[in-house]
C-alpha positions as CSV (number, residue, x, y, z in Angstrom):
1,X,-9.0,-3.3,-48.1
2,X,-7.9,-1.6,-45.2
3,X,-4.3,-0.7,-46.6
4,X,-6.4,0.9,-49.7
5,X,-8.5,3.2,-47.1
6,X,-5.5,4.4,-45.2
7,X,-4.1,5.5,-48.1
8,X,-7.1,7.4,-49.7
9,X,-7.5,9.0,-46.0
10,X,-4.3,10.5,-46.2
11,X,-3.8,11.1,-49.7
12,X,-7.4,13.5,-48.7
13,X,-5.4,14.9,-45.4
14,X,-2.7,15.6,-47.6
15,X,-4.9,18.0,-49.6
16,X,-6.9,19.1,-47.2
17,X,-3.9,20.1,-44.7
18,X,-5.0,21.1,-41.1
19,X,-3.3,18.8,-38.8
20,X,0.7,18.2,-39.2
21,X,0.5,15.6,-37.0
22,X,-2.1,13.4,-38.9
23,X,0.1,14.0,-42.8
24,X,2.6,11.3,-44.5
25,X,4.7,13.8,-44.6
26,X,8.7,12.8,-45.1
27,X,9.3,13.1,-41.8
28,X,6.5,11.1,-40.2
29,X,6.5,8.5,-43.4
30,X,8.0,5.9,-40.8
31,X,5.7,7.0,-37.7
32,X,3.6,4.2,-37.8
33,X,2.2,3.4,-34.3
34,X,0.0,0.3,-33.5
35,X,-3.4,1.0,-33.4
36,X,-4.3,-1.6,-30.9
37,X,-5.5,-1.4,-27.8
38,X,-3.8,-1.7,-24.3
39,X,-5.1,-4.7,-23.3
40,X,-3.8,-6.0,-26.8
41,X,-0.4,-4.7,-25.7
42,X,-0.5,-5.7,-22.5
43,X,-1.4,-8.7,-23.3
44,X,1.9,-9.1,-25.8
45,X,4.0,-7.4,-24.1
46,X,3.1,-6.9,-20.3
47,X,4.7,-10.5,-18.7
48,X,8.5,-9.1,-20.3
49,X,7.5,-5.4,-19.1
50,X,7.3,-6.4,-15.4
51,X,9.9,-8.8,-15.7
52,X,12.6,-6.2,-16.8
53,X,11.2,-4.0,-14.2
54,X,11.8,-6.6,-11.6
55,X,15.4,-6.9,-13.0
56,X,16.0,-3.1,-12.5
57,X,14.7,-3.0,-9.2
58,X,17.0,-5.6,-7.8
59,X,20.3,-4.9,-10.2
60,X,19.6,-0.4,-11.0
61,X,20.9,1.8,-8.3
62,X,18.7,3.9,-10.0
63,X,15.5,2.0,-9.9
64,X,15.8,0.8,-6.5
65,X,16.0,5.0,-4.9
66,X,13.2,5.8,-7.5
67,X,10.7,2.8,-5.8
68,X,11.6,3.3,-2.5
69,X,11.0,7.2,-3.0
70,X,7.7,6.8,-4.1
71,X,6.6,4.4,-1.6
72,X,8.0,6.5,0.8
73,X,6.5,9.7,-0.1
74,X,3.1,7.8,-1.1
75,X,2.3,5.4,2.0
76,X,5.2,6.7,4.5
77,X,4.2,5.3,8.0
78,X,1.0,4.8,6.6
79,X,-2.4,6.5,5.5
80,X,-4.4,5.8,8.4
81,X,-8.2,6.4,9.0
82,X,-10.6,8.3,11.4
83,X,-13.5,7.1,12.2
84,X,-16.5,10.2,11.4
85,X,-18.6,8.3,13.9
86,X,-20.6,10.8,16.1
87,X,-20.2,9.1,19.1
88,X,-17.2,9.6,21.0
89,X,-17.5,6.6,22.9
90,X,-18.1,4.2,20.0
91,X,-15.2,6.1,17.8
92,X,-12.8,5.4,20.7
93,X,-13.6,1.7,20.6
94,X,-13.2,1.8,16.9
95,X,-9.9,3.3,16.6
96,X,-8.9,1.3,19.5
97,X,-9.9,-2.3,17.5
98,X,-8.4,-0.8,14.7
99,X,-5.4,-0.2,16.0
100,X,-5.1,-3.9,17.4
101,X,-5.9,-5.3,14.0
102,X,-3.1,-3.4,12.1
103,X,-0.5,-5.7,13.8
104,X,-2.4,-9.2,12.6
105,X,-3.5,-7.9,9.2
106,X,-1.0,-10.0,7.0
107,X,-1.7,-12.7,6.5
108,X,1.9,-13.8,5.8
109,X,3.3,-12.1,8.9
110,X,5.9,-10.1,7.6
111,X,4.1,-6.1,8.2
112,X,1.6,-5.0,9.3
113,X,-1.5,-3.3,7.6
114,X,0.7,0.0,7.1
115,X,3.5,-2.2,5.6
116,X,1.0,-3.9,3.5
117,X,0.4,-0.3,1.8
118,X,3.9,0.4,1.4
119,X,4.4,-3.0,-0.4
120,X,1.0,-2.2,-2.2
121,X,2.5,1.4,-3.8
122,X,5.7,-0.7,-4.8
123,X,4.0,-3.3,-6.6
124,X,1.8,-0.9,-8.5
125,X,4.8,0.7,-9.4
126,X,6.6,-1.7,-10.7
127,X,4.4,-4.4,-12.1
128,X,1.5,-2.0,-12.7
129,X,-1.1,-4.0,-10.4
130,X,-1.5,-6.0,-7.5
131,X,-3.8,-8.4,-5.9
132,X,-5.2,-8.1,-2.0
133,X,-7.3,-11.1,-0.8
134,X,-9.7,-11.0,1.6
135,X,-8.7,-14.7,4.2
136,X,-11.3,-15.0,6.8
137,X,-10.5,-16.8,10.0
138,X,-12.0,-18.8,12.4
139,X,-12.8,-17.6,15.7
140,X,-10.5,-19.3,17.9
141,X,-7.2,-18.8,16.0
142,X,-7.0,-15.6,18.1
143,X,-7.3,-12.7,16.0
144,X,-8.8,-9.0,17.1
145,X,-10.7,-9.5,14.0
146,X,-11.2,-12.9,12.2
147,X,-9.7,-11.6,8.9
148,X,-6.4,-11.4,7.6
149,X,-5.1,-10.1,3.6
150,X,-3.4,-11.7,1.3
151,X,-0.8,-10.4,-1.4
152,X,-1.0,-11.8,-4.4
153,X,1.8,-10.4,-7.3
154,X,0.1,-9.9,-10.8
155,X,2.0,-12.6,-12.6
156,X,-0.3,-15.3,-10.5
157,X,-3.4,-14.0,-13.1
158,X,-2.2,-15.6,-16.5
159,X,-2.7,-12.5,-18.7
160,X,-2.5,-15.4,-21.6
161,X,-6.2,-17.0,-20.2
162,X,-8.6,-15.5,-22.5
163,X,-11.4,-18.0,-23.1
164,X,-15.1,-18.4,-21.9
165,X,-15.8,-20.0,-18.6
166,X,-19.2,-21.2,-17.6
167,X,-21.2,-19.1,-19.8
168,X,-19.0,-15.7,-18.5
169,X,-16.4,-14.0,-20.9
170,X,-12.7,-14.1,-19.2
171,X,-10.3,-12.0,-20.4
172,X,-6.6,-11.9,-19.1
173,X,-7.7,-13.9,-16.2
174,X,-11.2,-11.8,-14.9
175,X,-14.0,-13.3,-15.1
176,X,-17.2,-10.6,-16.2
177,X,-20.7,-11.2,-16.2
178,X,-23.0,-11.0,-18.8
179,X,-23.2,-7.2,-18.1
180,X,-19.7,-6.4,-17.9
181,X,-19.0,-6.4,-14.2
182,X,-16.1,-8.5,-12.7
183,X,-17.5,-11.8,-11.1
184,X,-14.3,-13.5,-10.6
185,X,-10.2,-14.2,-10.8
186,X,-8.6,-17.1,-11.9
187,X,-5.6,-17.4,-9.8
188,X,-2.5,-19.7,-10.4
189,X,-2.1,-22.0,-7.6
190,X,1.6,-21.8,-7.6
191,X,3.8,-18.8,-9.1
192,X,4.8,-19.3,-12.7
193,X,8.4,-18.4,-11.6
194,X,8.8,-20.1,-8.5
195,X,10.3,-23.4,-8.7
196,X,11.0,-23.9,-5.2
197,X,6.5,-24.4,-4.8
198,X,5.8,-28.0,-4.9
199,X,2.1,-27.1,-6.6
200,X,1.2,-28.1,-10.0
201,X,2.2,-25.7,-12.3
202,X,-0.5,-24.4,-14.6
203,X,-3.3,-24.9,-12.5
204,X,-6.4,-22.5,-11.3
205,X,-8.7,-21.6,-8.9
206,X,-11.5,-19.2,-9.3
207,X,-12.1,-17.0,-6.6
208,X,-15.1,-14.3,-6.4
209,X,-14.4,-10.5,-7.0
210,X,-16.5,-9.5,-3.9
211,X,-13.2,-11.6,-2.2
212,X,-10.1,-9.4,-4.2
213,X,-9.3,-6.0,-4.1
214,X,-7.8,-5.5,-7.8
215,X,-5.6,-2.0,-7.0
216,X,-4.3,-0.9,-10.9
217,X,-4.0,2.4,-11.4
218,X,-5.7,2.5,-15.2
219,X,-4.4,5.0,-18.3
220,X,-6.7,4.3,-21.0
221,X,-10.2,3.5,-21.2
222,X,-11.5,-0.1,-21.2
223,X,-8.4,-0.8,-19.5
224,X,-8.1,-4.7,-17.9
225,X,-4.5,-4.9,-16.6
226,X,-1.7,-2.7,-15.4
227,X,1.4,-1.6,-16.8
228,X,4.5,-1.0,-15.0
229,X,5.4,2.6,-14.9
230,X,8.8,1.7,-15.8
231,X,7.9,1.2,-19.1
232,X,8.6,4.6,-21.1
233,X,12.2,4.7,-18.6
234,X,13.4,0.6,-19.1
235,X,14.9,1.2,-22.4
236,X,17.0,4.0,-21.0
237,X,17.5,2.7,-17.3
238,X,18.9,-0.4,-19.4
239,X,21.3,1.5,-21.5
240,X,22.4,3.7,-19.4
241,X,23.4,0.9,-17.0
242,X,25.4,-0.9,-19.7
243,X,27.2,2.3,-21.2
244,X,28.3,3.1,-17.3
245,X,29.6,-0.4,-16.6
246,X,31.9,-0.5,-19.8
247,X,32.8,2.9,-19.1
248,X,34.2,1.5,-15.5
249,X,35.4,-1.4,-17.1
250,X,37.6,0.8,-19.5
251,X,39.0,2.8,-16.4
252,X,39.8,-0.3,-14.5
253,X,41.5,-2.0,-17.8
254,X,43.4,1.6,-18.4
255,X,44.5,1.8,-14.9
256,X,46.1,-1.8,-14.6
257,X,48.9,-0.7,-16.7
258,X,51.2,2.0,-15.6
259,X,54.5,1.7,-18.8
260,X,54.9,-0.2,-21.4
261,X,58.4,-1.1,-22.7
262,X,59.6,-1.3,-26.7
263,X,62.2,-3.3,-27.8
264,X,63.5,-3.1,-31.6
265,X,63.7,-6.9,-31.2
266,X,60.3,-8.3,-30.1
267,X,61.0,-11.8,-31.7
268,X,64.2,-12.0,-29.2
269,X,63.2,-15.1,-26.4
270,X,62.8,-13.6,-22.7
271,X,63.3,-15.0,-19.5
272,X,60.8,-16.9,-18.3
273,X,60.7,-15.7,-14.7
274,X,60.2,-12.6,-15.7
275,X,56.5,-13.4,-17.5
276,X,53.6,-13.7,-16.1
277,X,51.0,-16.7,-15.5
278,X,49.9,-15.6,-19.4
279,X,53.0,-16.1,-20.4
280,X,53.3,-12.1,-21.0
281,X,56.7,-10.2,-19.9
282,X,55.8,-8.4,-17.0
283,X,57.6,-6.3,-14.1
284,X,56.5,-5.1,-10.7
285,X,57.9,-1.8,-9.8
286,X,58.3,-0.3,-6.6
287,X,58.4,2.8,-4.9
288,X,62.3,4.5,-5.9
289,X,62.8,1.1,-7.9
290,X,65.6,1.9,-10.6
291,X,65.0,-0.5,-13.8
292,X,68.0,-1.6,-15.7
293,X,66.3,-2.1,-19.7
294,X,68.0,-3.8,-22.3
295,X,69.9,-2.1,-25.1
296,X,67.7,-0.7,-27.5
297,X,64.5,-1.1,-24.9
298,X,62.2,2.5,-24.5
299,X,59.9,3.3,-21.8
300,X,56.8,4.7,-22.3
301,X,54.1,5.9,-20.0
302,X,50.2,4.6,-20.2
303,X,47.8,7.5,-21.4
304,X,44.3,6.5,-20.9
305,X,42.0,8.1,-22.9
306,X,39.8,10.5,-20.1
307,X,35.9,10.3,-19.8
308,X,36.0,13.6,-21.2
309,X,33.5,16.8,-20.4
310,X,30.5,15.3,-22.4
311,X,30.4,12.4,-20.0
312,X,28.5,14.2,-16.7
313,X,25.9,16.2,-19.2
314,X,25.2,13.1,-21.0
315,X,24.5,11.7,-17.6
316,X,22.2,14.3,-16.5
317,X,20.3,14.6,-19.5
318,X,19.6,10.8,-19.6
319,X,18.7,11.2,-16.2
320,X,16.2,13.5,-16.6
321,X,14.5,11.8,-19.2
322,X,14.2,8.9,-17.1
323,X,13.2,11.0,-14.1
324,X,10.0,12.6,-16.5
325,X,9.4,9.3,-17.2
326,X,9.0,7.6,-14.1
327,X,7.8,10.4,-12.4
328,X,10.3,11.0,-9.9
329,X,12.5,14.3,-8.9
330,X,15.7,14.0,-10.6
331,X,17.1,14.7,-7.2
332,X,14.7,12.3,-6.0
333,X,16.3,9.6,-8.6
334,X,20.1,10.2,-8.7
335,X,20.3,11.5,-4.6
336,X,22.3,14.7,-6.5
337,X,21.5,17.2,-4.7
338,X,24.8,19.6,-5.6
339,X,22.1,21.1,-8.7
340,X,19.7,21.9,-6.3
341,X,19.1,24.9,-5.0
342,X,16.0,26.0,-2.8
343,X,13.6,27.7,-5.1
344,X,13.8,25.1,-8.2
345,X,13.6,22.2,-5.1
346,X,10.7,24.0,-3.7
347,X,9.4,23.7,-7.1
348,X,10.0,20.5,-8.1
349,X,9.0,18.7,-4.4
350,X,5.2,21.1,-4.9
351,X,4.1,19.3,-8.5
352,X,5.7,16.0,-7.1
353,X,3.1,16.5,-4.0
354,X,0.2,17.2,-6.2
355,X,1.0,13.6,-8.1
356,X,0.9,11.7,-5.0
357,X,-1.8,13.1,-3.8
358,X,-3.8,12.6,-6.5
359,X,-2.1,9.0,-6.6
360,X,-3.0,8.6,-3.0
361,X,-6.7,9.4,-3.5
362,X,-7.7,8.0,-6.7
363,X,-5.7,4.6,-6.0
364,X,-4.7,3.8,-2.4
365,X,-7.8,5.2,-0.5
366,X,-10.2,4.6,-3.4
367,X,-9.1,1.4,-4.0
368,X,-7.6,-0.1,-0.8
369,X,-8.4,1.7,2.1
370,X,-12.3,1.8,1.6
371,X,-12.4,-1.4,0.8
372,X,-10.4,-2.8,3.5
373,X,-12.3,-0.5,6.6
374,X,-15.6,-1.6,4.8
375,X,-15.1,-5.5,5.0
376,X,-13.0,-5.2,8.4
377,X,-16.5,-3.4,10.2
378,X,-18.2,-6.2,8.9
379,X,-16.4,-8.8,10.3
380,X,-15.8,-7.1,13.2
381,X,-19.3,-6.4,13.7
382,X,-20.6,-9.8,13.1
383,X,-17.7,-11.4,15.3
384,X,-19.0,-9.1,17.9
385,X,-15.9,-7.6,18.2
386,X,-17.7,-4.0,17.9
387,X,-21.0,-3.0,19.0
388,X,-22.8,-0.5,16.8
389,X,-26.6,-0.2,17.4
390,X,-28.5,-0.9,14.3
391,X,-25.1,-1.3,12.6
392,X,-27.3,-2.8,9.1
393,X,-29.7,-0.2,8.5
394,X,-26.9,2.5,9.3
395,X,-23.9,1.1,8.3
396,X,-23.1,3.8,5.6
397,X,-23.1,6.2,9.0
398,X,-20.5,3.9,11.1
399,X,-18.8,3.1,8.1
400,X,-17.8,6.9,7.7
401,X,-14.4,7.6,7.6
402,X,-11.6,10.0,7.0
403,X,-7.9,8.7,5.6
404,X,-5.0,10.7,6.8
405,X,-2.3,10.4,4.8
406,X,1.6,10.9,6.0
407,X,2.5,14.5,7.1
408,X,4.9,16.5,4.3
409,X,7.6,17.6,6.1
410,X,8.0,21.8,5.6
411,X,10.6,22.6,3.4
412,X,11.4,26.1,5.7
413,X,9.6,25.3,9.1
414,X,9.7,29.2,10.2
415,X,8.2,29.9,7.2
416,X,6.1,27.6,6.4
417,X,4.5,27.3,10.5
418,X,4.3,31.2,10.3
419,X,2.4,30.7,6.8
420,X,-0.3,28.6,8.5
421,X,-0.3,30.0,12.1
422,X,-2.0,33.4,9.9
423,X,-4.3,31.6,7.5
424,X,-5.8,30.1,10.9
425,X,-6.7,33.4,12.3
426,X,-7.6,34.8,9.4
427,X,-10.3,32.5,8.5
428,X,-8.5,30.8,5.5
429,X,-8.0,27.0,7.3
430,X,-9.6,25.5,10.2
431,X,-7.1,23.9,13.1
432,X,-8.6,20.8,11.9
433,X,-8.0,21.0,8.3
434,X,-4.1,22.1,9.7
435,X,-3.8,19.0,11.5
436,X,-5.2,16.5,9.1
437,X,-2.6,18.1,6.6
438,X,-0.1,16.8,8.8
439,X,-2.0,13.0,9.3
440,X,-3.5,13.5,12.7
441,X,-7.1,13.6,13.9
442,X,-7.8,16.6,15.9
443,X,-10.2,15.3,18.4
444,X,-7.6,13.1,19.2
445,X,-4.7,15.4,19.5
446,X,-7.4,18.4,21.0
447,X,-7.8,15.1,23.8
448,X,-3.9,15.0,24.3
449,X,-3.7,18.9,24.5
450,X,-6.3,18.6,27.5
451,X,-4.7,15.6,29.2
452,X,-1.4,17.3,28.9
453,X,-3.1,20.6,30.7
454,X,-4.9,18.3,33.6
455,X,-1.7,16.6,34.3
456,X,0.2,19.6,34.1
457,X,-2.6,21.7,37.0
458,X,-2.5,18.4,39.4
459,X,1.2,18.2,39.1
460,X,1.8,21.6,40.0
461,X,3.6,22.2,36.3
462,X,4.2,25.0,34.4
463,X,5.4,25.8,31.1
464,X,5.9,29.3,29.7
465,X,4.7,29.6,26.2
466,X,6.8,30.2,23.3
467,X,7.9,33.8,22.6
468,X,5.9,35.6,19.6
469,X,7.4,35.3,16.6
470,X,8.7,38.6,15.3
471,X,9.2,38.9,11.6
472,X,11.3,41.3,11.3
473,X,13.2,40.0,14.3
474,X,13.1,36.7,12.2
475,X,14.9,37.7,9.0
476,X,17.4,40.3,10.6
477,X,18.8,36.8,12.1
478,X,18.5,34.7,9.0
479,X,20.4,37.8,7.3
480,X,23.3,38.2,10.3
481,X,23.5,34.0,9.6
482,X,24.0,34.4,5.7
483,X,27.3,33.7,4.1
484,X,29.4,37.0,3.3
485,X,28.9,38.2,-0.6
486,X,31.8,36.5,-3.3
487,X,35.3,38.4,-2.0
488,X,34.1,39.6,1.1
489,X,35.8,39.0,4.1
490,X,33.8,38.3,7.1
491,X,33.4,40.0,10.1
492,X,35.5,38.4,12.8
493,X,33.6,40.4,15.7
494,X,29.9,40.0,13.9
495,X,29.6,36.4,15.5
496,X,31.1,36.9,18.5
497,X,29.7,35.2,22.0
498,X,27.1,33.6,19.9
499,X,26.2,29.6,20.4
C-alpha cells in the first residue's frame, strides 16, 4: 500500500513540476534515502560509527591533529567560571574553593576538572556523546568538596536496550517518565569491550538522571543519542589511508631493485651462491663495482613508474572534503601551511571561531559547566565548606556565574591590540568585555593592577609606560621590513646598524 502511494505522489510531482529535487527524474531514479529517523539509524548503525572513529583516532595521522585541534581550540586550558556574586568577600572565598576543587575533581585521578573538559570535547567528537557522573564522598576522605565526576564513554549505555522498565518507556538505554522527561540511565557495569574487567558482562544498573550529566550535542529533533562527527569524513579518512599506504608500498617495492639482467637462456642452471635465501639470482653492487655478465646477458636499469602530477591535487581535494566534513581548517587537519597565506587564514581561523563558540556555549557551558558549579555549591554549601547567608531562598543569586572561555590568540598583535585599544575609548567595548574576550575576570586582574602599583610605590619602583603607538610610524616599519618586489635587488645599506 505504501509502494502504490509513493508512486502516485510522484507520478502527480512529475506533472505538477515545482521542485527538481522532489522528481523521479533519470538522474535521481536511484536517490532513494531512508526515511527513518536518527534514533533508527543510530540505533543500526551508531556502535560501528564510533567504533571506526576510535580506529582513526588511534591509526589516522589525520584524525588524531583534527581531535586534538578541536579540543584544543574548544576547552584549551580550560573554560573557567566567575562567580557574579556581589560580595567581594564571599566571591573571593568562592573562587578560592573553587580553585582547590579543580585538582580533586576526577574521580579517577588522571586531570583535573579542566582536563576533564578537554577529554569531554574529545569524546563528543568522536563518539558523539559522553557520560559525567556525579560520585559523592564522605566527609573524611579529605576532599575540598565531598564530590568527585565520573567519565563514563557512550558504549557503557547499550543503545540495543529498548524495552519497558517498571511502568517507564526506555529507549537506547534512558529511562523517561510518563511525560517524556529522562528519569534514569541504565549503565553496563563493565565495558562491552574490555575484557581485562572481571564484572559480569551484560549486566545493569540504573542510576537517576538528576545524578548524570548527558553532554550530546543533538542534530535533529527528537534526538536520543549522539553521533560521531566523523561520520560524513570516515569513508574518506578510510580510503584515503589505504590508497596512501599502497602508494608507499609501491615506492618501497620499486625502489628495492636497482637493474635487472636478461639472459637469452633463462632455463641455463646458475650458481647457487649467487641466489638468494628465495632461491632468486641476485647481486650486491657496490660503489665503482665493475660486473663481469655472461655472454649474451643485458643490463637494464629499473624505471619505476612516478606518482605523477595528479597525485598532490588529489590529496588536497580529498582533504578538503574531509576537512568540510569534520569541521576543521584544512590547515588545521593536514598541518600544511605552505597554501596559506594571511588573508584566506584570517578567513578561515574567523568562521572556525564562530563554530566553537557556538559549540562552547550551546554544549560545554550549557551542558557541563552549569551543571557541574550548580551541584558543586550545593555540596559545598551543605558540607559547610562555603558560607552563603540564606544560600536556599537565594541560591539562583550565589549561583550566578560567568564562564570564561580560553583567550584566541591575535592573528597580528599590533593590529589587532591597536583595534581594541580604540573601540575602548570610543565607547564600542567595555575593558571588561576586552578582558573576558581574552578569559580573565577583570575585578581580578583590576586587583592585580592595584597590587602591582602598591608594591611598586612602597618599593620605591618605577616603570615608564610604553611609548604611544604611532600609526604611521607603525607601517613605515612593517614596509622598510618587507621583502624586496620579484627581481629586485635589495638595498645592502637600507638595514644597516639595525638589531
Amino acid at each position: 500500500m505504501t509502494g502504490a502511494i509513493t508512486r502516485w505522489r510522484r507520478r502527480i510531482g512529475a506533472l505538477v513540476g515545482g521542485f527538481e529535487a522532489g522528481e523521479a527524474s533519470r538522474r535521481l531514479r536511484h536517490f532513494q534515502p531512508s526515511r527513518a529517523h536518527l534514533n533508527t539509524l543510530v540505533a543500526a548503525a551508531g556502535a560501528d560509527i564510533t567504533a571506526r572513529a576510535r580506529w582513526l583516532v588511534r591509526n589516522n595521522g589525520y584524525a588524531a591533529n583534527a581531535i586534538e585541534s578541536w579540543a584544543g581550540n574548544v576547552v584549551g586550558a580550560g573554560i573557567k567560571p566567575s562567580s557574579l556574586i556581589a560580595d567581594p568577600v564571599q566571591k573571593a572565598a568562592v573562587q578560592r574553593l573553587w580553585l582547590d576543587w579543580t585538582d580533586e575533581a576526577d574521580a579517577e585521578g588522571f586531570t583535573d576538572f579542566y582536563g576533564l573538559q578537554r577529554r569531554v570535547a574529545r569524546e563528543i567528537f568522536i563518539a558523539g556523546e559522553v557520560f559525567l557522573r556525579f560520585r559523592p564522598r564522605r566527609p573524611g576522605d579529605g576532599l575540598s568538596v565531598p564530590l568527585q565526576l565520573q567519565m563514563i564513554p557512550s558504549e557503557m549505555l547499550p543503545l540495543g536496550r529498548t524495552e519497558p522498565w517498571g511502568g517507564n518507556p526506555v529507549r537506547q538505554g534512558i529511562e523517561f517518565d510518563r511525560i517524556g522527561r529522562r528519569a534514569a540511565y541504565h549503565f553496563l557495569r563493565r565495558h562491552p569491550g574490555d575484557v581485562t574487567d572481571p564484572g559480569l558482562a551484560g549486566e545493569t544498573v540504573r542510576v537517576p538522571a538528576s545524578e548524570v550529566i548527558h553532554v550530546v550535542d543533538p542534530v535533529d529533533a527528537g534526538q536520543l543519542r549522539g553521533v560521531s562527527r566523523f561520520a560524513p569524513g570516515i569513508v574518506k579518512l578510510f580510503l584515503l589511508d589505504q590508497y596512501d599506504d599502497a602508494e608507499l608500498d609501491r615506492k618501497k617495492v620499486a625502489a628495492m631493485h636497482a637493474l635487472f639482467i636478461t639472459t637469452p637462456a633463462p632455463a641455463e642452471p646458475f650458481d647457487v651462491a649467487e641466489s638468494d635465501a628465495g632461491g632468486e639470482r641476485s647481486m650486491d653492487l657496490q660503489p665503482g663495482q665493475v660486473v663481469m655478465l655472461e655472454p649474451g646477458e643485458e643490463v637494464q636499469t629499473s624505471a619505476p613508474a612516478d606518482s605523477g602530477g595528479t597525485y598532490e591535487p588529489f590529496q588536497y581535494r580529498t582533504l578538503l572534503q574531509v576537512s568540510a566534513a569534520l569541521g576543521i581548517p584544512y590547515a588545521y587537519l593536514s598541518n600544511d601551511m605552505v597554501r596559506a597565506n594571511y588573508s584566506n587564514s584570517r578567513l578561515a581561523l574567523l568562521e572556525f571561531r564562530r563554530r566553537v563558540e557556538a559549540y562552547q556555549h550551546a554544549v560545554m557551558v550549557w551542558q557541563v559547566c552549569r551543571r557541574v558549579w550548580g551541584r558543586w555549591l550545593d555540596v559545598a554549601v551543605m558540607a559547610g565548606a562555603l558560607d552563603l547567608p540564606d544560600y536556599e531562598r537565594r541560591r539562583r543569586e550565589h549561583a550566578a556565574c560567568a564562564w570564561l572561555p580560553p583567550k584566541w590568540d591575535w592573528v597580528d598583535p599590533l593590529k589587532d591590540a591597536r583595534a581594541e585599544i580604540e573601540q575602548i575609548e570610543a565607547g564600542l567595548k567595555s575593558r571588561s568585555q576586552a578582558l573576558a574576550e581574552r578569559g580573565f575576570d577583570v575585578e581580578q586582574v583590576d586587583a592585580e593592577i592595584a597590587a602591582d602599583r602598591a608594591r611598586e610605590r612602597q618599593l620605591g619602583l618605577s616603570f615608564a609606560s610604553a611609548p604611544a603607538i604611532d600609526p604611521a610610524a607603525s607601517d613605515a616599519a612593517a614596509a622598510d621590513d618587507a621583502p624586496p618586489p620579484d627581481g629586485a635587488v635589495p638595498d645592502a645599506t637600507a638595514n644597516r646598524g639595525r638589531r
